[in-house]
C-alpha positions in Angstrom: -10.9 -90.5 12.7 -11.3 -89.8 16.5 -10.0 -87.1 18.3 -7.1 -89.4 19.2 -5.6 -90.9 16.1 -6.1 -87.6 14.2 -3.9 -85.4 17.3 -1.5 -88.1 17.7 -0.5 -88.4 14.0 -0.5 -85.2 13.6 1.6 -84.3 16.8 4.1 -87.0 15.8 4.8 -85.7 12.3 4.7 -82.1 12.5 4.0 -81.2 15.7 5.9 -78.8 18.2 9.3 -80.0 19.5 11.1 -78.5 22.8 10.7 -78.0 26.9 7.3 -76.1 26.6 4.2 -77.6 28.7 0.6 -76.2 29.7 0.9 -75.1 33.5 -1.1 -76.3 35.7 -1.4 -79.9 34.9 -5.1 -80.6 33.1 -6.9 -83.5 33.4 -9.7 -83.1 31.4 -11.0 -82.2 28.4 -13.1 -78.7 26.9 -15.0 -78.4 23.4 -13.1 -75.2 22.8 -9.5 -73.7 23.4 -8.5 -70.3 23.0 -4.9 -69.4 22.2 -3.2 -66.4 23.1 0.4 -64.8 22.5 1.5 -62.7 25.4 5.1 -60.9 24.6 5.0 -58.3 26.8 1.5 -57.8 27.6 1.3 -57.7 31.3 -1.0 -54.2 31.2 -3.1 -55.5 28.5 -3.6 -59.2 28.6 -5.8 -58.7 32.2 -8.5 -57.3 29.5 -8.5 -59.6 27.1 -9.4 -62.2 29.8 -11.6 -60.2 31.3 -13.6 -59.6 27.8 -13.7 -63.6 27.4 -14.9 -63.8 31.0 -18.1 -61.9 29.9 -19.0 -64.5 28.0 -21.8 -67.2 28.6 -20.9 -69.1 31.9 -21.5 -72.8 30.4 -19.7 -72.4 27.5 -16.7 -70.9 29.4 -17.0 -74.0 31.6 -16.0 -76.3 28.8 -13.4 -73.4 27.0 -9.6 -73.7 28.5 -7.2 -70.5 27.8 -3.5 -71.0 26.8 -1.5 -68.1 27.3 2.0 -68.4 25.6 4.4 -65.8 27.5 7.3 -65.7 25.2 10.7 -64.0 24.5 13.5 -65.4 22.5 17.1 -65.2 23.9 18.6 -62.3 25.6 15.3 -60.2 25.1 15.9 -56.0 26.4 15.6 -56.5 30.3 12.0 -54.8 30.3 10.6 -57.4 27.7 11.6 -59.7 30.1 10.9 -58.2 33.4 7.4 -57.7 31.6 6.7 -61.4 30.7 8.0 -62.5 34.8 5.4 -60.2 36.0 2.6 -61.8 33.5 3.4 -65.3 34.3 3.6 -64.8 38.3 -0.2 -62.8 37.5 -1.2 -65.7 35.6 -0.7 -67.9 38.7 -3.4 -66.4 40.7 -7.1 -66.0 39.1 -10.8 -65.9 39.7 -12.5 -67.1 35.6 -14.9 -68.7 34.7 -12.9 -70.8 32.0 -9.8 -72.5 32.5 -6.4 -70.3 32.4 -2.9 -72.1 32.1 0.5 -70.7 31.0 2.7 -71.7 28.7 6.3 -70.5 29.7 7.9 -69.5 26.5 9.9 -66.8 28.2 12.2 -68.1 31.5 15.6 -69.2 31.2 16.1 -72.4 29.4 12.4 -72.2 27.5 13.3 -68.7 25.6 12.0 -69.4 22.1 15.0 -70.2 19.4 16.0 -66.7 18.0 15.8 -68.0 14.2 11.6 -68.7 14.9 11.2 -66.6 17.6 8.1 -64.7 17.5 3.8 -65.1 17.1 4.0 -67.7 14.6 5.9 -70.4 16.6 4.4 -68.7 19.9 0.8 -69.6 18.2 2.0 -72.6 17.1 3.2 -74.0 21.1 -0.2 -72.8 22.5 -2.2 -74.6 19.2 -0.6 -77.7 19.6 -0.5 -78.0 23.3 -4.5 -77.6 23.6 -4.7 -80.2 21.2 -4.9 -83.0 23.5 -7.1 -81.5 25.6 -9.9 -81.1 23.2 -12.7 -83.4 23.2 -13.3 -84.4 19.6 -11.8 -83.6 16.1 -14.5 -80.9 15.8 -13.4 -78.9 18.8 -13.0 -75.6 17.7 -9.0 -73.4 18.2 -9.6 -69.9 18.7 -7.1 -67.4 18.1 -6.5 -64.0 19.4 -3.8 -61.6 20.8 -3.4 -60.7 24.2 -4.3 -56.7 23.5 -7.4 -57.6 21.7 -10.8 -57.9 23.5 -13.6 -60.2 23.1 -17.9 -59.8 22.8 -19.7 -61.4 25.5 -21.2 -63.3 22.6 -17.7 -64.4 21.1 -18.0 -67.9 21.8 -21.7 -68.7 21.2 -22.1 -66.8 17.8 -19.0 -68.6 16.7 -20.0 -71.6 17.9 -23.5 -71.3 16.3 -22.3 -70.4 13.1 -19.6 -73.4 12.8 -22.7 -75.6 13.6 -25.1 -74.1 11.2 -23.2 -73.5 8.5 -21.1 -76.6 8.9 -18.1 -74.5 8.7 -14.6 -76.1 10.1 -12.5 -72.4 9.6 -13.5 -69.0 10.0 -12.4 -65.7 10.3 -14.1 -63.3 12.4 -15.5 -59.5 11.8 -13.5 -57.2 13.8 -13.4 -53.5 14.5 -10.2 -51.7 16.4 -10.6 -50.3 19.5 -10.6 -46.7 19.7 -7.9 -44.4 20.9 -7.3 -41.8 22.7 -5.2 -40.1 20.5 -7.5 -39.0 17.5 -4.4 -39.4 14.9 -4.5 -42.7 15.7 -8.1 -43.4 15.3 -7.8 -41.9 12.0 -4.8 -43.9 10.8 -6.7 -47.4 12.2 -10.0 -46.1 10.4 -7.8 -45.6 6.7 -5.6 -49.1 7.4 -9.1 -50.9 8.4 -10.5 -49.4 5.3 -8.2 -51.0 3.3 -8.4 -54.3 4.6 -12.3 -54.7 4.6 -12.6 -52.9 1.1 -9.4 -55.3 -0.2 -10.9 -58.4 1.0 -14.8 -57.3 -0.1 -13.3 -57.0 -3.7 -11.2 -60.0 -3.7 -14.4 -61.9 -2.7 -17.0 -60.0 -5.8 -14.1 -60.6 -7.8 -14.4 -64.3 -7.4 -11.4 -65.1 -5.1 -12.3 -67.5 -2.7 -9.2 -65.6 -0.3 -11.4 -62.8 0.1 -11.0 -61.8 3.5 -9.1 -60.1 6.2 -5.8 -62.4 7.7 -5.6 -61.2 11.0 -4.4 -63.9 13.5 -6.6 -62.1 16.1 -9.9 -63.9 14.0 -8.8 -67.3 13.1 -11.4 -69.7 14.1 -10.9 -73.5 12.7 -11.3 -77.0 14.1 -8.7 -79.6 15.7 -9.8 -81.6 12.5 -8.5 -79.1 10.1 -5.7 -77.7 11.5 -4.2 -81.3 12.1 -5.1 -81.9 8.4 -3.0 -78.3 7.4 0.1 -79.2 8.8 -0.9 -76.8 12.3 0.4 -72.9 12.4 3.9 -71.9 10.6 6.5 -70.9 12.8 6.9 -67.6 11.4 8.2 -64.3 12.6 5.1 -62.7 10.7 2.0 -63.3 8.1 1.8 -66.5 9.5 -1.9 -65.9 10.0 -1.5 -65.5 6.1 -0.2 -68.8 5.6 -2.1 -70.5 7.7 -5.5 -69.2 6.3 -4.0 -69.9 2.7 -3.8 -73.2 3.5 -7.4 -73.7 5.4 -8.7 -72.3 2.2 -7.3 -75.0 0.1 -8.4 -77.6 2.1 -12.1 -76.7 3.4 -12.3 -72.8 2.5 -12.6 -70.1 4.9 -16.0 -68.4 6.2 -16.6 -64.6 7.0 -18.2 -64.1 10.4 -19.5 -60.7 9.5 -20.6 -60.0 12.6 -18.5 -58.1 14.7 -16.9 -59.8 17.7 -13.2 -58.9 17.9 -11.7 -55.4 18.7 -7.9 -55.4 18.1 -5.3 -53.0 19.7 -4.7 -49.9 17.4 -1.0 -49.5 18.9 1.5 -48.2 16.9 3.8 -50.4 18.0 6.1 -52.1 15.4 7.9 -56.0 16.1 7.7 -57.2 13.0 7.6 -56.2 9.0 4.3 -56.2 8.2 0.5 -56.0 10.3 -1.2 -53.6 12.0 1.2 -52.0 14.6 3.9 -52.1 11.5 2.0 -50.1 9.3 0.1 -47.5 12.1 3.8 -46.7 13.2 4.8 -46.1 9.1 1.4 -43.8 8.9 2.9 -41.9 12.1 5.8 -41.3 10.2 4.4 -39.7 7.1 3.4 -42.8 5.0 0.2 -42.1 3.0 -1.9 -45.1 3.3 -3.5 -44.7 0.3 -0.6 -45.8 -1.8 -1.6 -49.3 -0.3 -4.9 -49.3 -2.0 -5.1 -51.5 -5.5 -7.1 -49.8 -8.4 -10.7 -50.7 -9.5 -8.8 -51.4 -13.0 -6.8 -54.4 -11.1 -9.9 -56.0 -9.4 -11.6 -55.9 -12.6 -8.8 -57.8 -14.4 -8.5 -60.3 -11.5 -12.5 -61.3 -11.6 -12.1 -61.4 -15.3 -9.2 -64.2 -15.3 -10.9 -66.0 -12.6 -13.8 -66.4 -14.6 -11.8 -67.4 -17.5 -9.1 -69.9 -16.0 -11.3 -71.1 -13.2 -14.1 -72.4 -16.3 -10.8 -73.6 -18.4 -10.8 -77.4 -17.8 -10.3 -78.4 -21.4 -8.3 -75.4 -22.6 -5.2 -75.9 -23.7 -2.4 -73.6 -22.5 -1.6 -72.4 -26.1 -5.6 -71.3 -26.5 -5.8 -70.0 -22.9 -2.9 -67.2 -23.6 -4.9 -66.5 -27.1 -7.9 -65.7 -24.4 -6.7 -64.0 -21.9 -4.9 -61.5 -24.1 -8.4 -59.5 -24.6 -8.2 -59.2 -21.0 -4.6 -57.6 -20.6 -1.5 -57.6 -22.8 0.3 -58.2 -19.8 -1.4 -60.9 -18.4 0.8 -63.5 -20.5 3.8 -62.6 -18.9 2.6 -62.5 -15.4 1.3 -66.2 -15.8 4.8 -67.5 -17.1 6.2 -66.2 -14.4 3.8 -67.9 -11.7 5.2 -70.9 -13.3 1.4 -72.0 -15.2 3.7 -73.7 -18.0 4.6 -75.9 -15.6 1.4 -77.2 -14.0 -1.2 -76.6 -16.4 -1.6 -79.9 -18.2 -1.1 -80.9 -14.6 -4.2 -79.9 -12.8 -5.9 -80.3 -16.1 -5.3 -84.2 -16.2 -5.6 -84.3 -12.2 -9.4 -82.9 -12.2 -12.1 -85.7 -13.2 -14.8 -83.0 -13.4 -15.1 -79.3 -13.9 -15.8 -78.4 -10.4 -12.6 -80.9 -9.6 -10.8 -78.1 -11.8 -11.8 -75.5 -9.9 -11.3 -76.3 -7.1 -7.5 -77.5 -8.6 -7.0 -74.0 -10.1 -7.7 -71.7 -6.7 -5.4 -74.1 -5.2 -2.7 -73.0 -7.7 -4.0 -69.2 -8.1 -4.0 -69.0 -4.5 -3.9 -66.1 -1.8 -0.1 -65.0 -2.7 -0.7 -65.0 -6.4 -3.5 -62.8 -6.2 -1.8 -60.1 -4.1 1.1 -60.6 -6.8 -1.8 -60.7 -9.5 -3.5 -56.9 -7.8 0.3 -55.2 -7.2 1.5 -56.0 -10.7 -1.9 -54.5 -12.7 -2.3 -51.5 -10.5 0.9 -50.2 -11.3 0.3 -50.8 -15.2 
């Protein structure tokens, strides 16, 4: 399907609606796009650009930037103050690559307060690239605009989605370090927790075993047209989105190192990184986040079993996985497997076809349900 066909479809059926447009007007195309979410970033966001300027001068001639500058509706008068400031400083600039700005923020473009926030943000800047990409295997880079870049960002990535015929990715990151050495503690524990979570949900046999942090999504035009594009949520949209790359053509770990997030403590939404380092600043042990060996061990023992149980019938599977937790029963009627196994069962020609059908079902949510539920027992 070419580049074309594949946007356009995708574009008409679920792609973003409302006033928002890439500024200055483009008229050509790049083999890369990088997205980035600017609410009030204007001290920050000159060194993330900076960091992608560093890298290698021919690929940043064929990479454009969008910066979404967004607020929602009546924002506090220094959020938008803040995002004016960015958008007159992303007016006037000396890169290598391509810079335009999405206005997400000035009267009339504000995003709707029910989606407002990095999801839909993401979402604007994703969509509007699209047309400006030269081929369905283009690649969408995301990161946040307090999060720097390697000088070797785009051509490892590149050379890794080429070699390993990969079409999404997520990339090894580290935190940048603080200042304040209670903060570089309290990234060091939460970063721990992520990398050791997502190292055991991989040995365990998950195929969701890495890190979602929107700051490393790598994927192609192709496949996020084919995923329905980014969710317009508030917060774990990187989550969902990854959850749903997975399904359709898995997700790679770029081990090497070539993002450094923001260690801030600075809390917008529920959940993420700023969320929890503000929580630790306030007392919460981070070790209460950690799930027990004991839960791992269960989860890499039912994957083995219901991943390898094409002809099984439900009656005989519940018989089996009993010897691997009295509990385990219950858990599984309640993720509903009553109603779909026969299902996926009848669906999957082949064993591998089952599989495939079962981590689509046992996915990403389940098995962060699946760890929470046996580390308590």
């Amino acid at each position: 399907m070419s580049s074309f066909n594949s946007t356009h479809s995708y574009l008409k059926k679920r792609g973003i609606l409302g006033p928002w447009k890439i500024k200055p007007l483009i008229n050509r195309t790049f083999n890369q796009a990088i997205v980035i979410p600017a609410y009030s970033e204007f001290k920050f966001l000159p060194l993330t650009l900076e960091s992608i300027n560093k890298n290698k001068p021919e690929l940043l001639n064929q990479t454009l930037v969008v910066v979404v500058v967004n607020n929602a509706n009546n924002p506090p008068k220094s959020i938008k103050e803040n995002n004016q400031l960015t958008l007159q400083k992303l007016n006037s600039n000396n890169y290598q690559f391509t810079l335009a700005a999405v206005d997400a923020a000035s009267s009339g473009l504000e995003l709707p307060l029910k989606h407002a926030g990095v999801g839909l943000a993401r979402k604007i800047g994703m969509d509007l690239a699209l047309p400006h990409l030269t081929s369905p295997q283009s690649i969408i880079f995301c990161t946040d605009a307090d999060t720097q870049v390697s000088p070797d960002y785009l051509s490892k990535v590149k050379q890794i989605f080429k070699s390993q015929n990969t079409s999404a990715a997520v990339i090894g990151f580290s935190h940048l370090k603080s200042q304040d050495s209670a903060i570089n503690d309290a990234i060091g524990q939460y970063e721990k927790f992520l990398k050791t979570t997502a190292e055991k949900m991989q040995r365990a046999g998950s195929p969701y075993g890495y890190v979602s942090m929107g700051s490393t999504i790598v994927c192609t035009a192709e496949a996020y047209c084919a995923v329905g594009g980014m969710p317009r949520k508030k917060a774990t949209e990187d989550f969902y989105f990854l959850q749903e790359l997975t399904k359709y053509c898995g997700v790679h770990n770029i081990s090497e190192t070539l993002v450094f997030p923001s260690p801030r403590p600075i809390s917008r939404v529920y959940l993420g990184t700023g969320f929890r380092m503000e929580q630790m600043q306030n007392g919460f042990d981070i070790a209460k986040l950690f799930y027990s060996e004991g839960a791992f061990w269960y989860l890499s023992q039912w994957l083995q079993l219901g991943s390898h149980a094409w002809e099984v019938n439900l009656k005989d599977l519940f018989k089996n996985t009993n010897t691997i937790h009295p509990n385990l029963v219950e858990f599984l009627k309640l993720e509903s497997i009553e109603d779909i196994w026969s299902k996926i069962q009848k669906n999957a020609p082949s064993k591998s076809h089952f599989a495939g059908q079962f981590h689509r079902w046992f996915d990403g949510l389940k098995t962060i349900r699946f760890l929470k539920r046996f580390t308590q027992s």
